[in-house]
N, C-alpha and C positions, 0 to 999 in steps of 0.2 A: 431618735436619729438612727440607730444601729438597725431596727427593723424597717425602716423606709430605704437603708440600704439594700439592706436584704432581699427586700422585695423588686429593687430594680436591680440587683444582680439576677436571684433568678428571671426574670425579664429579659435581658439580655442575654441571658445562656438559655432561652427559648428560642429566642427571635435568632440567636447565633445558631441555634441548631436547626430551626424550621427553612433558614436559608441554604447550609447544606443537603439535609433532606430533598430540598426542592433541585439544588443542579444534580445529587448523582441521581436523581430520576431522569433528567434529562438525558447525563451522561448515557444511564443503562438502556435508554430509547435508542440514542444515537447508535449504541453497539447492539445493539438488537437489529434495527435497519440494517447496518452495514454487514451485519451477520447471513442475515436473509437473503441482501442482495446476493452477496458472497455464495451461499448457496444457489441460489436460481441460476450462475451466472456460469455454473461450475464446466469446465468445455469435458470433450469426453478423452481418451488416450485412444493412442492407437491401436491397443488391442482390441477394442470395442466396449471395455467396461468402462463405467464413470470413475473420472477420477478426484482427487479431491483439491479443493480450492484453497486450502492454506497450510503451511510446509510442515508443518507438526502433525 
């Protein structure tokens, strides 16, 4: 009985972790995209050098 637990605990603490794995890749896509556009998007100042697209 105790190793049939065992087995579907580890089971479940796979399956619980291949499910996180799977959204912060999506998340790190998402910020990757919004990163890029952010850059491409960046306007320029009025001295004439580029300036930058986020306040940090």
């Amino acid at each position: 009985m105790v190793p049939i637990l065992l087995v579907l605990l580890v089971v479940l603490i796979l399956f619980g972790a291949g499910f996180a794995v799977q959204i912060l890749w999506w998340i790190a896509l998402a910020v990757l995209v919004l990163w890029l556009l952010g850059f491409l998007m960046r306007g320029t100042s009025a001295s004439g050098t580029r300036g930058r697209w986020y306040r940090w």
